[in-house]
PyMOL Python script that loads the backbone (N, CA, C, O; Angstrom):
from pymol import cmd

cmd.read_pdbstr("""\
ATOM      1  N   UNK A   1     -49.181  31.625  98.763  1.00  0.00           N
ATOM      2  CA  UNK A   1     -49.463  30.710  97.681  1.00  0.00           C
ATOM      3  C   UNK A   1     -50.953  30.659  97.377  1.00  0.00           C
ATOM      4  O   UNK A   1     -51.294  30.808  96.204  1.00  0.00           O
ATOM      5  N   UNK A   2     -52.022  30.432  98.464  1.00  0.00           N
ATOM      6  CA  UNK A   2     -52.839  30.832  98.305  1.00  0.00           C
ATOM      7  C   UNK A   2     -54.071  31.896  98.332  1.00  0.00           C
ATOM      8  O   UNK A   2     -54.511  32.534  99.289  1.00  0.00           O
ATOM      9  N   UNK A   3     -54.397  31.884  97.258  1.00  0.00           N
ATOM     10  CA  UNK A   3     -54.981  33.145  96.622  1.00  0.00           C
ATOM     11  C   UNK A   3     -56.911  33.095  96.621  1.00  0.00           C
ATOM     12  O   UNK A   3     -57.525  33.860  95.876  1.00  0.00           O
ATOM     13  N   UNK A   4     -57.371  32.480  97.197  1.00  0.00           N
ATOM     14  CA  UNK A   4     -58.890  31.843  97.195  1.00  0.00           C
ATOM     15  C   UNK A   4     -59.193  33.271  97.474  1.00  0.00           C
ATOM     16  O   UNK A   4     -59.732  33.776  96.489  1.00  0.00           O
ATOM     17  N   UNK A   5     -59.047  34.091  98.442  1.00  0.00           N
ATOM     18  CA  UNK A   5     -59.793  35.437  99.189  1.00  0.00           C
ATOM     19  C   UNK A   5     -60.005  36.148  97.853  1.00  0.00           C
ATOM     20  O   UNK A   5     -61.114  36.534  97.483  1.00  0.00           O
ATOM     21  N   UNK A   6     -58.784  36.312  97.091  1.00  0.00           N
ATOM     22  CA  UNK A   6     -59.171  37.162  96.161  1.00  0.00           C
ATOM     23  C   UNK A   6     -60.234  36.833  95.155  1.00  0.00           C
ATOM     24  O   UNK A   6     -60.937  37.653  94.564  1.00  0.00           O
ATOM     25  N   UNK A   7     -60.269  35.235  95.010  1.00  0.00           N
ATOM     26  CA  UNK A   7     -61.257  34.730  94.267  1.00  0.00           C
ATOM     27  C   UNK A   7     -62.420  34.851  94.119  1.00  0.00           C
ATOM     28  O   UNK A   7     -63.239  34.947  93.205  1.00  0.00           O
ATOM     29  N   UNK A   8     -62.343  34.818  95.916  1.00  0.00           N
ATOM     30  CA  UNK A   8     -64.145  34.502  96.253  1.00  0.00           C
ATOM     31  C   UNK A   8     -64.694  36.112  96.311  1.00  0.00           C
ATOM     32  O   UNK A   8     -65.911  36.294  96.362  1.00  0.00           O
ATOM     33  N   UNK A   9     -63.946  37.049  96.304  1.00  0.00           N
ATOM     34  CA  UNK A   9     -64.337  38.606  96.592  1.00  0.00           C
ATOM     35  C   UNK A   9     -65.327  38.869  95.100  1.00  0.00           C
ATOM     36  O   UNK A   9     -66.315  39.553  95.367  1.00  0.00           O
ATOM     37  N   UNK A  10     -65.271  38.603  94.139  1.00  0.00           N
ATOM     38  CA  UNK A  10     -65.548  38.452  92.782  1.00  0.00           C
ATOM     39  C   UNK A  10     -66.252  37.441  92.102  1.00  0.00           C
ATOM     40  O   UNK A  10     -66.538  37.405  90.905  1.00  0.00           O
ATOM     41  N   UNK A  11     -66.526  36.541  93.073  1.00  0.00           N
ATOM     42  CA  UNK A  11     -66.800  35.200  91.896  1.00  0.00           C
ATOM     43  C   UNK A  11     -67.965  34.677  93.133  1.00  0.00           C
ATOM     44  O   UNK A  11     -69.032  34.378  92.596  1.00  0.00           O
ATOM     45  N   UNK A  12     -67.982  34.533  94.421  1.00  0.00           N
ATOM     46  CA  UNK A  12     -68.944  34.028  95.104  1.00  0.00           C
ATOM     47  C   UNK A  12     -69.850  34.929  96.207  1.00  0.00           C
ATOM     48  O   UNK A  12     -69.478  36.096  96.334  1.00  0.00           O
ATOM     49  N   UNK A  13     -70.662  34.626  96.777  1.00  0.00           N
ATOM     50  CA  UNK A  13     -71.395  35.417  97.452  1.00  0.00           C
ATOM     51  C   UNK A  13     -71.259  35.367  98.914  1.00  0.00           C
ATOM     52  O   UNK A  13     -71.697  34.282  99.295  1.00  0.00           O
ATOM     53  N   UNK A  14     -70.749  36.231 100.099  1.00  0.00           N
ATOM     54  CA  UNK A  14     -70.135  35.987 100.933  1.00  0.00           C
ATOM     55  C   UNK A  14     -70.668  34.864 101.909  1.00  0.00           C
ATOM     56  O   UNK A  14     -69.907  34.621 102.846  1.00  0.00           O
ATOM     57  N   UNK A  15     -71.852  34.129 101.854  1.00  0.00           N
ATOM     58  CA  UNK A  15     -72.136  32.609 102.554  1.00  0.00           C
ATOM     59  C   UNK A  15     -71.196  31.956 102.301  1.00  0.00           C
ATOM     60  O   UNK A  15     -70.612  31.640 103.338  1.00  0.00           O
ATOM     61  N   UNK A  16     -70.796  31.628 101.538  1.00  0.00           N
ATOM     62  CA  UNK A  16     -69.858  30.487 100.946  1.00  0.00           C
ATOM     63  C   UNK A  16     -67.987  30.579 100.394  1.00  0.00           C
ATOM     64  O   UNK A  16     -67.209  29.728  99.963  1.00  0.00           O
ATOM     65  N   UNK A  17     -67.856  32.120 100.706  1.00  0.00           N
ATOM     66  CA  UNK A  17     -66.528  32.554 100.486  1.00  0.00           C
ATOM     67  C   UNK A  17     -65.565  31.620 100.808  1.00  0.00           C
ATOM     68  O   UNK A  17     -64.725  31.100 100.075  1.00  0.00           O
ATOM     69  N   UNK A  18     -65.936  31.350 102.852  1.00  0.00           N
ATOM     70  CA  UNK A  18     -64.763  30.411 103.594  1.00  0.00           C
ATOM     71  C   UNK A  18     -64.753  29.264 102.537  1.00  0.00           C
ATOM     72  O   UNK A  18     -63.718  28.850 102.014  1.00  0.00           O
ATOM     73  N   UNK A  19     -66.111  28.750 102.250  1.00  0.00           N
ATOM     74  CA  UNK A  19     -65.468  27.250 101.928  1.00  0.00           C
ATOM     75  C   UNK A  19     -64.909  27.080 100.838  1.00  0.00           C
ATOM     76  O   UNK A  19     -64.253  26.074 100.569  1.00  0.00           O
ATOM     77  N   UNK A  20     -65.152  28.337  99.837  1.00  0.00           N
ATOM     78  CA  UNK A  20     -64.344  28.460  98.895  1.00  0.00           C
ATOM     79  C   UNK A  20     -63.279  28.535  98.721  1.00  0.00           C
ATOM     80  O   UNK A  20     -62.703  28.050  97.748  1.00  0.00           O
ATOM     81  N   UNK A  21     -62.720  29.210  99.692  1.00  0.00           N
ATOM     82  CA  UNK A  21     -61.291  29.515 100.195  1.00  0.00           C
ATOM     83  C   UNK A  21     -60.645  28.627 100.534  1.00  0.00           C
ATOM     84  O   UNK A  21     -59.460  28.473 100.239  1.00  0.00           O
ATOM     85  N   UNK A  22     -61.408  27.796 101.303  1.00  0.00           N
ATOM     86  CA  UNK A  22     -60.239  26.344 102.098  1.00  0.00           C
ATOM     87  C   UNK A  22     -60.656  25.314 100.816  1.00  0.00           C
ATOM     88  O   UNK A  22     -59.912  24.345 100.971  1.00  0.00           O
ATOM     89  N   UNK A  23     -61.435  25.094  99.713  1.00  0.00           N
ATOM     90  CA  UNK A  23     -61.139  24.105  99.067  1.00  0.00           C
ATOM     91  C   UNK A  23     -60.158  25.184  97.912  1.00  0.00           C
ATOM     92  O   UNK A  23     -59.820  24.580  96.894  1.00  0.00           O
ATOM     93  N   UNK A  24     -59.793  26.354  97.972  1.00  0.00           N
ATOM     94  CA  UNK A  24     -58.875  26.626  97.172  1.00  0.00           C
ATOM     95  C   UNK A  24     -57.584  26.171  97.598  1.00  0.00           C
ATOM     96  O   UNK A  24     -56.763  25.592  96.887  1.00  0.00           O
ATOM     97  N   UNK A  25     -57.462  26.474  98.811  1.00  0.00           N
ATOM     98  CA  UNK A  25     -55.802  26.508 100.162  1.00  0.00           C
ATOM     99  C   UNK A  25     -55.567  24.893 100.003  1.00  0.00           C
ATOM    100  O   UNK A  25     -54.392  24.527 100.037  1.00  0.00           O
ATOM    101  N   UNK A  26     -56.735  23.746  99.807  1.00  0.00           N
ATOM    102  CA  UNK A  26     -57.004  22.556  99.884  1.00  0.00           C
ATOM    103  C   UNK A  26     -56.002  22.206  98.534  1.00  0.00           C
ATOM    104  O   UNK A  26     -54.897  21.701  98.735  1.00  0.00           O
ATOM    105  N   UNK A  27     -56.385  22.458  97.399  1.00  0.00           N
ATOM    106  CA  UNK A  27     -55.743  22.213  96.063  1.00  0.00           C
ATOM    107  C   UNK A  27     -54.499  22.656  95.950  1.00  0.00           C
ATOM    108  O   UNK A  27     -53.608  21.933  95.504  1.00  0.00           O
ATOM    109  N   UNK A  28     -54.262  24.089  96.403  1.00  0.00           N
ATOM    110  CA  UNK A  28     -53.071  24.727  96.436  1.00  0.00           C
ATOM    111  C   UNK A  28     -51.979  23.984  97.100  1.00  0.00           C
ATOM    112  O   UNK A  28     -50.922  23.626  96.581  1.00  0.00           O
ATOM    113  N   UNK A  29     -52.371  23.799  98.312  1.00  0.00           N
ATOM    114  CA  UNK A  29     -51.478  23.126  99.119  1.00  0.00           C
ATOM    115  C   UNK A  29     -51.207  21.623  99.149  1.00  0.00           C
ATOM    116  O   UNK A  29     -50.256  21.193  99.802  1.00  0.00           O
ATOM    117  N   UNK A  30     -52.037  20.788  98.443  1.00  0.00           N
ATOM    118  CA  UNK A  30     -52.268  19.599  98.459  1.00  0.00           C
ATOM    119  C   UNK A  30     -50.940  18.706  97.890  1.00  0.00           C
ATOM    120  O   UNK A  30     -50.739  17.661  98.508  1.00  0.00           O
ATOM    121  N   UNK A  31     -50.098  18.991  96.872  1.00  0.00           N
ATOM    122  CA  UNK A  31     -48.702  18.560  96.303  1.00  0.00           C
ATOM    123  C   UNK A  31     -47.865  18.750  97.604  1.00  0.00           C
ATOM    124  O   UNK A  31     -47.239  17.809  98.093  1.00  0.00           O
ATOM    125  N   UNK A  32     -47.876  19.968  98.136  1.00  0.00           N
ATOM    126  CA  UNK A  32     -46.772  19.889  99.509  1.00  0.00           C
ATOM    127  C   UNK A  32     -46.704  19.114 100.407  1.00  0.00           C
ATOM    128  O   UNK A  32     -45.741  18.768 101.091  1.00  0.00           O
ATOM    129  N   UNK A  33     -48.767  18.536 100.437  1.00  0.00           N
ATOM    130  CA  UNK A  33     -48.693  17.292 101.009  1.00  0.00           C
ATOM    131  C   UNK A  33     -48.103  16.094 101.190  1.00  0.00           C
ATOM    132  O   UNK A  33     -47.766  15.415 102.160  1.00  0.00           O
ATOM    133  N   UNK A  34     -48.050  15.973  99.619  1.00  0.00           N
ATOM    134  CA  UNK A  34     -47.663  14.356  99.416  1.00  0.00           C
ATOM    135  C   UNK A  34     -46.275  14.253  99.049  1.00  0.00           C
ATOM    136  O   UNK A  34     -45.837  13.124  99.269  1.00  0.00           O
ATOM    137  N   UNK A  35     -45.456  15.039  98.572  1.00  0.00           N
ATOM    138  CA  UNK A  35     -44.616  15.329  98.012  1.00  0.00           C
ATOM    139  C   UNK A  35     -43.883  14.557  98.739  1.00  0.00           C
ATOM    140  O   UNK A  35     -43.457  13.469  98.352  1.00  0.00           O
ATOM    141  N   UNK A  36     -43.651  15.106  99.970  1.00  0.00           N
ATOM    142  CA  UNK A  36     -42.411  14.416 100.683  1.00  0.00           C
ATOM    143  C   UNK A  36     -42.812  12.649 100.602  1.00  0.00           C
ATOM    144  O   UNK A  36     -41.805  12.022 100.275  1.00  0.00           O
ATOM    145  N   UNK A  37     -43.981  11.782 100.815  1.00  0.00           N
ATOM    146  CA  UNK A  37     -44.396  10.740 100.423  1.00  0.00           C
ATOM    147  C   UNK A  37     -43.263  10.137  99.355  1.00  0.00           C
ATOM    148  O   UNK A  37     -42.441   9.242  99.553  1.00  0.00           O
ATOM    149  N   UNK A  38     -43.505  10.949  98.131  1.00  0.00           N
ATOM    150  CA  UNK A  38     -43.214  10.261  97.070  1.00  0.00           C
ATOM    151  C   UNK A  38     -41.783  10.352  96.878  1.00  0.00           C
ATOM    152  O   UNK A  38     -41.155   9.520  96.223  1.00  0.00           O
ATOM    153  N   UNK A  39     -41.086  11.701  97.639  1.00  0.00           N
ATOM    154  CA  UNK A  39     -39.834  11.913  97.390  1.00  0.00           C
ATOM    155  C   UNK A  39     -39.265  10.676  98.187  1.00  0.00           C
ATOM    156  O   UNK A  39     -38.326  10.004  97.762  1.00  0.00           O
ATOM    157  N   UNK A  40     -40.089  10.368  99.702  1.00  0.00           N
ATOM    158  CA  UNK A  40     -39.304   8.982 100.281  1.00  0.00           C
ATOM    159  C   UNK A  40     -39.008   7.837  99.534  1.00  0.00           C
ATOM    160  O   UNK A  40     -38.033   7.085  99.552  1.00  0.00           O
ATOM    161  N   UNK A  41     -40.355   7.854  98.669  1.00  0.00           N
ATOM    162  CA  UNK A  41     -40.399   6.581  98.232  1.00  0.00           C
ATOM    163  C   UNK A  41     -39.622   6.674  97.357  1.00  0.00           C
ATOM    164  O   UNK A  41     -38.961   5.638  97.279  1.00  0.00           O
ATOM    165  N   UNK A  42     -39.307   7.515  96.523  1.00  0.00           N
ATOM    166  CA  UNK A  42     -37.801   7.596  95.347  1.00  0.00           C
ATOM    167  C   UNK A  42     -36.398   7.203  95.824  1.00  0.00           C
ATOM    168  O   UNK A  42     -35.393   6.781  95.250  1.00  0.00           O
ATOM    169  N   UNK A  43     -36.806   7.594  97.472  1.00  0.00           N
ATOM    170  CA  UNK A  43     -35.107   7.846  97.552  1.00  0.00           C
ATOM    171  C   UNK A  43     -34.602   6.603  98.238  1.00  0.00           C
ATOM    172  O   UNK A  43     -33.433   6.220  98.288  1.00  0.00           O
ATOM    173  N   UNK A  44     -35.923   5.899  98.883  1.00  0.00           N
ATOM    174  CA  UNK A  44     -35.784   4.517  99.559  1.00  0.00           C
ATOM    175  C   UNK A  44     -35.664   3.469  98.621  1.00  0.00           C
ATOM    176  O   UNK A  44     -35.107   2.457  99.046  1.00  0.00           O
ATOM    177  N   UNK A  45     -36.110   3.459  97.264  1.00  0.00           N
ATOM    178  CA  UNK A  45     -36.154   2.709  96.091  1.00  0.00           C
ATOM    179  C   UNK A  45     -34.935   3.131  95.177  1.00  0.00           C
ATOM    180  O   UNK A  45     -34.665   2.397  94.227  1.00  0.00           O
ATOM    181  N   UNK A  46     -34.175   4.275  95.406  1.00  0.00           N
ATOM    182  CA  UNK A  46     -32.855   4.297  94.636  1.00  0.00           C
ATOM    183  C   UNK A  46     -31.856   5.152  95.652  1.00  0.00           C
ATOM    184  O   UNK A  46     -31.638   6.363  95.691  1.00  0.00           O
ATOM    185  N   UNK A  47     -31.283   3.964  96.535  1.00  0.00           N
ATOM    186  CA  UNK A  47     -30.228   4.704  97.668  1.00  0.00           C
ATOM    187  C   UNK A  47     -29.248   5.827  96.962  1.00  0.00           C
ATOM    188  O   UNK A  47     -29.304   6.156  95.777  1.00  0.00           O
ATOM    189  N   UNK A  48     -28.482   6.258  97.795  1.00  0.00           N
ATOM    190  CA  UNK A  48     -27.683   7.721  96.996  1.00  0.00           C
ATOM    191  C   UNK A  48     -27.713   8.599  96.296  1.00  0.00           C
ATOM    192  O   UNK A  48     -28.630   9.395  96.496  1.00  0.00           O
ATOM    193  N   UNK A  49     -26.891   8.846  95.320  1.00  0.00           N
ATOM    194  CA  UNK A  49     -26.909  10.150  94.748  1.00  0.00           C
ATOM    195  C   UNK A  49     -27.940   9.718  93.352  1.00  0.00           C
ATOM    196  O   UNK A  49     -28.336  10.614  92.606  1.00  0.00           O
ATOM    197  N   UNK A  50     -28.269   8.425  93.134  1.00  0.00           N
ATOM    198  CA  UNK A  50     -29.081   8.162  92.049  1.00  0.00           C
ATOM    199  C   UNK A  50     -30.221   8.524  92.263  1.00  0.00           C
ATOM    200  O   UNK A  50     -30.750   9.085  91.303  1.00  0.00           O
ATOM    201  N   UNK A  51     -31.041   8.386  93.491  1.00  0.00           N
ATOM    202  CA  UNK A  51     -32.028   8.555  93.977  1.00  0.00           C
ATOM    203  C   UNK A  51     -32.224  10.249  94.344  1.00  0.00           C
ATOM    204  O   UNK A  51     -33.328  10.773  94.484  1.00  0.00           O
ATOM    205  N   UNK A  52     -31.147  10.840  94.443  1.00  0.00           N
ATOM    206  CA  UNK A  52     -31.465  12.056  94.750  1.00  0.00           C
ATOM    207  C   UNK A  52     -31.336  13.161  93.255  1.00  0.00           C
ATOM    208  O   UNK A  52     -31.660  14.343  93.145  1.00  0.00           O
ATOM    209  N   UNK A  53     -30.884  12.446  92.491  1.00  0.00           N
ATOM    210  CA  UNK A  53     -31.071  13.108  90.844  1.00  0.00           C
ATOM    211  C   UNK A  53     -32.420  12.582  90.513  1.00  0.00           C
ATOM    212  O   UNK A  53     -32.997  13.561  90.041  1.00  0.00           O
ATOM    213  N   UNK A  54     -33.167  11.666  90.499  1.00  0.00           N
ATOM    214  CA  UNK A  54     -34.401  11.417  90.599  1.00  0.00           C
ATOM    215  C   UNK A  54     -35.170  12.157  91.014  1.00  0.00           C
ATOM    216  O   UNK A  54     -36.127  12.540  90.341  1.00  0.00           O
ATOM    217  N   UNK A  55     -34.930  12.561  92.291  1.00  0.00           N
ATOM    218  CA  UNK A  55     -35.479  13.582  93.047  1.00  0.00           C
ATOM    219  C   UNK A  55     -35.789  14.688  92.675  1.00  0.00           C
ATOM    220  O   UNK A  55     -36.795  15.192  93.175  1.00  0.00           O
ATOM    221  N   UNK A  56     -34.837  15.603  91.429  1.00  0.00           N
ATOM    222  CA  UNK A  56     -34.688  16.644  91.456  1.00  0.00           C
ATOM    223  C   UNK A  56     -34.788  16.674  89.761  1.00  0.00           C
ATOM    224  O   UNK A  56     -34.856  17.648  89.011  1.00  0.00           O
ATOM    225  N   UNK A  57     -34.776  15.798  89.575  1.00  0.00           N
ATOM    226  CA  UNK A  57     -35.306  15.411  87.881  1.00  0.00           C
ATOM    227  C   UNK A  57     -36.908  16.003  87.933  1.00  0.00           C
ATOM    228  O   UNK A  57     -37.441  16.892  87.270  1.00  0.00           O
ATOM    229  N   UNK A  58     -37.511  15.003  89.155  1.00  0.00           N
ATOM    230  CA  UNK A  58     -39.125  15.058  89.340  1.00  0.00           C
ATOM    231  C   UNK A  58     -39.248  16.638  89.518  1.00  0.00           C
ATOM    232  O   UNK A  58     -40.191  17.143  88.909  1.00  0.00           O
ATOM    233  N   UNK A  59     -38.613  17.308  90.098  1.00  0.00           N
ATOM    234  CA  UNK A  59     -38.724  18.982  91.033  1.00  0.00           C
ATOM    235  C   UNK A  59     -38.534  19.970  89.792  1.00  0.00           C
ATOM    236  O   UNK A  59     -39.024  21.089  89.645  1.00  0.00           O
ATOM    237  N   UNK A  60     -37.541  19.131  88.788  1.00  0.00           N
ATOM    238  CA  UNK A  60     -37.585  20.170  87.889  1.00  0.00           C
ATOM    239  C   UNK A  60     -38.591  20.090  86.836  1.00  0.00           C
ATOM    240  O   UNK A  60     -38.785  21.106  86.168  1.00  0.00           O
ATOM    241  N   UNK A  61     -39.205  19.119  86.611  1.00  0.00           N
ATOM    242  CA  UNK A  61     -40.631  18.868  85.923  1.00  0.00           C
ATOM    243  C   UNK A  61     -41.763  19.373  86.565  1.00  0.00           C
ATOM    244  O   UNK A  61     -42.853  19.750  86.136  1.00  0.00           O
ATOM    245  N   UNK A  62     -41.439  19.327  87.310  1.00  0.00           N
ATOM    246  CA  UNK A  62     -43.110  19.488  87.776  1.00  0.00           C
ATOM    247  C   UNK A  62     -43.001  21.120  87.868  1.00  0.00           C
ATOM    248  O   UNK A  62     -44.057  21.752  87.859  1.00  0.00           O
ATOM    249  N   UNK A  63     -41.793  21.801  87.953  1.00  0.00           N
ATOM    250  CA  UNK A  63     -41.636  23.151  87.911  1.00  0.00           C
ATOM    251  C   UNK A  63     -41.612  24.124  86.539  1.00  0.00           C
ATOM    252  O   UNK A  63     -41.637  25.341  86.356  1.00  0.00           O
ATOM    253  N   UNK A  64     -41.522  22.432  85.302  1.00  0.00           N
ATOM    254  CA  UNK A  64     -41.532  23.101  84.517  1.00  0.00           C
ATOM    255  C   UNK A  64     -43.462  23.028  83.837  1.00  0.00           C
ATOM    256  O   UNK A  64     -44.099  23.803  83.124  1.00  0.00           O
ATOM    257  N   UNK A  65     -43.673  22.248  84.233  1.00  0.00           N
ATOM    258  CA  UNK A  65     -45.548  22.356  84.405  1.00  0.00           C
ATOM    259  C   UNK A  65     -45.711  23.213  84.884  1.00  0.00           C
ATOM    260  O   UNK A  65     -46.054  24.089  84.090  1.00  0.00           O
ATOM    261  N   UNK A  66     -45.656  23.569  85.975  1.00  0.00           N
ATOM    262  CA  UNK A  66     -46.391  24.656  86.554  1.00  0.00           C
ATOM    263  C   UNK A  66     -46.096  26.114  86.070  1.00  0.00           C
ATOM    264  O   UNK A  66     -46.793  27.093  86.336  1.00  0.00           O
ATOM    265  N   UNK A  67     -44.649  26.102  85.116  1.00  0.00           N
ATOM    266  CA  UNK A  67     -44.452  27.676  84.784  1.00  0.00           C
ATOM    267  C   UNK A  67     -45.375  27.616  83.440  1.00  0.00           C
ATOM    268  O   UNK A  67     -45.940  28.678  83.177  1.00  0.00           O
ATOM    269  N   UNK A  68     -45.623  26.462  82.503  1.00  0.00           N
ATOM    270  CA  UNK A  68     -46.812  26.112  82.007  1.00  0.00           C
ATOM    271  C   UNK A  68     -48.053  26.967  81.842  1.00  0.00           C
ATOM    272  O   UNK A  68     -48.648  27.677  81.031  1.00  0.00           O
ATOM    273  N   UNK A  69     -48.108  26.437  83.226  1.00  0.00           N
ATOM    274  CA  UNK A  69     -49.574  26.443  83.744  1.00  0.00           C
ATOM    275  C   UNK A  69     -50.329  27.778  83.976  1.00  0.00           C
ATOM    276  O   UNK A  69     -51.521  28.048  83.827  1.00  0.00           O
ATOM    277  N   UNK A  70     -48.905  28.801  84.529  1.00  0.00           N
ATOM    278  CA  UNK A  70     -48.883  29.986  85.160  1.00  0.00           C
ATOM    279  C   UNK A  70     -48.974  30.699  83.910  1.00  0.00           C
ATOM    280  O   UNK A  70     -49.470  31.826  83.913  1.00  0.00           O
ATOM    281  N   UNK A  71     -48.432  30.023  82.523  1.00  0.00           N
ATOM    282  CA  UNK A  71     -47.977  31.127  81.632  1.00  0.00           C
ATOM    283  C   UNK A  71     -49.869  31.000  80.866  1.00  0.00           C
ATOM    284  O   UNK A  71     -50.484  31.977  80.440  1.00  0.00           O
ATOM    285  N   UNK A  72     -50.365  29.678  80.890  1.00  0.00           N
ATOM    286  CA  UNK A  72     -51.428  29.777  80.345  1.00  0.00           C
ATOM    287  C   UNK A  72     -52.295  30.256  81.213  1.00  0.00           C
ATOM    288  O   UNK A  72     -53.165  30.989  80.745  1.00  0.00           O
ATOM    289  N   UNK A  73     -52.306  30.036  82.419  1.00  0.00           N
ATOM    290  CA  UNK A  73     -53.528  31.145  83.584  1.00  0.00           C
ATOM    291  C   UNK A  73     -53.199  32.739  83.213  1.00  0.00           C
ATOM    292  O   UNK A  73     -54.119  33.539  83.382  1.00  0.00           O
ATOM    293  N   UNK A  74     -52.083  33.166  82.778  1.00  0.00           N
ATOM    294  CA  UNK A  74     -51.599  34.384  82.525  1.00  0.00           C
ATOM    295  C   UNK A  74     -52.065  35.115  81.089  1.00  0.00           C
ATOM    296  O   UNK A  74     -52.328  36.264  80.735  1.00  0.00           O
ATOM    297  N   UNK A  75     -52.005  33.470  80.316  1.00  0.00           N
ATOM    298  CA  UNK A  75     -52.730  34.386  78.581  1.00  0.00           C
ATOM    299  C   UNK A  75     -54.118  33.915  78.592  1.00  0.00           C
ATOM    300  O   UNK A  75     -54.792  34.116  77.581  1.00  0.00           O
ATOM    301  N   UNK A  76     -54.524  33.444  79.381  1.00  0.00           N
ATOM    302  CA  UNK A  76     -56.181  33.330  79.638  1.00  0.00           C
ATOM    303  C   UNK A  76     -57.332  34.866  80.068  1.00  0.00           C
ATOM    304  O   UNK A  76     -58.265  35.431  79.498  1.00  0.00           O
ATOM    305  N   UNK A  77     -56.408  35.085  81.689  1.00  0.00           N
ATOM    306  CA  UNK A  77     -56.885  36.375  82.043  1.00  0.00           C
ATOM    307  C   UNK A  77     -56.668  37.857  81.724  1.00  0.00           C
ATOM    308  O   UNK A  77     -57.273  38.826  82.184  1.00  0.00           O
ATOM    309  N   UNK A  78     -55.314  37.803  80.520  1.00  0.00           N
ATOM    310  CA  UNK A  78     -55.104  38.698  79.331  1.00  0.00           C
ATOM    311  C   UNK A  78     -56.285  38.749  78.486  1.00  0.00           C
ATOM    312  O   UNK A  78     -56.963  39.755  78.277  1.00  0.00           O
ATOM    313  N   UNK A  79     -56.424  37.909  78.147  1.00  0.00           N
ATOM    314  CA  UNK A  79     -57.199  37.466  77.163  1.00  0.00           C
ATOM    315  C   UNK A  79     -59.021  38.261  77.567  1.00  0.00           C
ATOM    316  O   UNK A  79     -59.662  39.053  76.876  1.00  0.00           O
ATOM    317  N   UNK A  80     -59.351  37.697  78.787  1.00  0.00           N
ATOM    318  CA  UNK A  80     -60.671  37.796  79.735  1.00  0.00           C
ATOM    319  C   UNK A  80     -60.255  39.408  79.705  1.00  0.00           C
ATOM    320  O   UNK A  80     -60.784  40.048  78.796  1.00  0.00           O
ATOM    321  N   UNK A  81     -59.746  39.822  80.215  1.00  0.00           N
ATOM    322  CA  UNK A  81     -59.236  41.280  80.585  1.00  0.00           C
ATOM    323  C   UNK A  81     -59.349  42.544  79.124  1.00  0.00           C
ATOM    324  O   UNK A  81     -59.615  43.741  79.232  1.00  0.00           O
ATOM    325  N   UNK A  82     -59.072  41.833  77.945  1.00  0.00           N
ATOM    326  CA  UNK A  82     -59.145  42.620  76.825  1.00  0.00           C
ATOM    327  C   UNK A  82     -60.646  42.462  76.435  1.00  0.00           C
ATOM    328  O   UNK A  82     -61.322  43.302  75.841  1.00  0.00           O
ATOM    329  N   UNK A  83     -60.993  41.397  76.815  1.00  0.00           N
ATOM    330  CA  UNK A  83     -62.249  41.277  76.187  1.00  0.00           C
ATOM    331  C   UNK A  83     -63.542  41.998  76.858  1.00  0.00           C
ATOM    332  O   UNK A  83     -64.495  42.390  76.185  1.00  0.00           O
ATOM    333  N   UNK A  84     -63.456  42.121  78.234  1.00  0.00           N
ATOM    334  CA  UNK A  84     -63.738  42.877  79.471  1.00  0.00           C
ATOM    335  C   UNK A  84     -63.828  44.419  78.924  1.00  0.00           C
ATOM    336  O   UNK A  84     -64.942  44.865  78.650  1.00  0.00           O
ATOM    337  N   UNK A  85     -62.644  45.250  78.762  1.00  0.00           N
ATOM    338  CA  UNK A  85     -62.163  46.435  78.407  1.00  0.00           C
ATOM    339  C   UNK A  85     -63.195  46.327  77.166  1.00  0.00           C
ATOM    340  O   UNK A  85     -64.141  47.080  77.394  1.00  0.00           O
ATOM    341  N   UNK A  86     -63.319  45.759  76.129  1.00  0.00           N
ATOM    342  CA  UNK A  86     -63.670  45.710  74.526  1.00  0.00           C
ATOM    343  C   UNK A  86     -65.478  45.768  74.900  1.00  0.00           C
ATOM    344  O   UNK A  86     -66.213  46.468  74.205  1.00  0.00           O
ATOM    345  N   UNK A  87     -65.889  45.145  75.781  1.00  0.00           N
ATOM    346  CA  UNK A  87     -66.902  45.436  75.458  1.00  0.00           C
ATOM    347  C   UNK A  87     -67.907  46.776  77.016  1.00  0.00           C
ATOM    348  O   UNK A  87     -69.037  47.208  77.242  1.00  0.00           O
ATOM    349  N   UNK A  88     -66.527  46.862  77.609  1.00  0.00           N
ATOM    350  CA  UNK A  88     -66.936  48.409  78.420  1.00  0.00           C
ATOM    351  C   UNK A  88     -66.972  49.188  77.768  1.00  0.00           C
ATOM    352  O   UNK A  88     -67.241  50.319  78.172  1.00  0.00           O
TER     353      UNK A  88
END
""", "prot")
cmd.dss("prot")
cmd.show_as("cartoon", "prot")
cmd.util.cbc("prot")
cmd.orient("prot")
C-alpha cells in the first residue's frame, strides 16, 4: 500500500528519504487505524443487521472516494508525463 520509497527516490535527497517514507506509510496507513474505532462505534450505536449495513454503506463510500482519488492521481501523472515527453 505503501509507496513513499518510490517517492523519495525522485523527489528528495537521500538525508531525509526515511522520514519521508514513514510520514508517507503514516498517511497511508492512518484510516486502517481508526477505522475499526469508528466501525465500533456504528455498530454499538445501531445493534444488528442495521448497524452492519451502516457499516458497509460507510466501506462502500469511502471506496468509492478513493477510486476517485486514484482515477484523478492517475489523470494528473498522465497529464505530468505528456508534458515531461513534450518538452524532452
Amino acid at each position: 500500500m505503501c509507496s513513499g520509497r518510490r517517492w523519495t527516490r525522485s523527489a528528495s535527497p537521500n538525508q531525509v528519504s526515511g522520514t519521508a517514507f514513514g510520514i508517507a506509510c503514516l498517511v497511508g496507513y492512518a484510516p486502517g487505524m481508526f477505522a475499526f474505532l469508528v466501525y465500533g462505534a456504528i455498530l454499538d450505536a445501531n445493534p444488528g443487521a442495521a448497524g452492519y449495513h451502516l457499516v458497509f454503506i460507510l466501506m462502500a463510500a469511502l471506496a468509492l472516494v478513493g477510486a476517485g482519488v486514484a482515477t484523478g492521481l492517475a489523470r494528473v501523472a498522465r497529464a505530468y508525463r505528456t508534458a515531461a515527453v513534450g518538452e524532452g
